[in-house]
C-alpha positions, 0 to 999 in steps of 0.5 A: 282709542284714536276716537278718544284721543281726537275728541281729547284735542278738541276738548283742549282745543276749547276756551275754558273761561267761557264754559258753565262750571259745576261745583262738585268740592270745597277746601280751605285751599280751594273751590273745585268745579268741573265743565259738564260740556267737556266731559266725554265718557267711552268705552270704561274712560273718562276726560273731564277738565278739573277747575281748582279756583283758589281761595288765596293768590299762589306764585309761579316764578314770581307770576301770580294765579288764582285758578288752576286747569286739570284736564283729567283722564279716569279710567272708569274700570279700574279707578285710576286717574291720571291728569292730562296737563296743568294749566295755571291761570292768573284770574278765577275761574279759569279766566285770564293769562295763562301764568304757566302749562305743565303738558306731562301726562301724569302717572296712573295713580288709584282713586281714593274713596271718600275723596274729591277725586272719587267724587270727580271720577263718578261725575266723570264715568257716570253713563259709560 
């Protein structure tokens, strides 16, 4: 478990513009894509950051942003999910100031099937 938390860090550690995003889901409210590099799956977890890319500006106090980071935990085993932090960014993909950073680990919640998540969360946990 400490081996996954170091590698966690480090992940969060990297520049999120300059990574190679991969398109997995599109809503009317955004296009959502993954980083294949910062994907690390071990021992039934996975982390995966999640991009939401907005197709509309969204607001923060008054701070614009046009896309939206979500480091995202899954444990592979049990299909359940939980996000690492928020991070909201004032240009797309990910790119630009960022307008606000949310770093509450979120609660466990089930993955529905069907869904992006499910989606996301196969992507994720594939070869572990």
């Amino acid at each position: 478990m400490k081996r996954l938390l170091t590698l966690m860090a480090l992940l969060i550690a990297t520049d999120a513009a300059a990574e190679r995003w991969e398109h997995y889901s599109r809503s009317q409210e955004a296009t959502r894509y993954y980083d294949p590099v910062r994907r690390v799956a071990m021992s039934g977890m996975a982390i995966v950051w999640d991009l939401h890319d907005l197709t509309s500006e969204a607001a923060e106090q008054g701070r614009p942003y046009l896309s939206v980071l979500y480091p995202t935990e899954y444990n592979c085993r049990h299909l359940r999910t939980r996000v690492l932090s928020v991070h909201k960014m004032a240009g797309r993909m990910g790119s630009g100031a960022q307008v606000s950073e949310d770093t509450v680990v979120g609660d466990w919640r089930d993955v529905i099937p069907g869904t992006p998540e499910e989606k996301l969360m196969n992507i994720a946990c594939a070869g572990d």
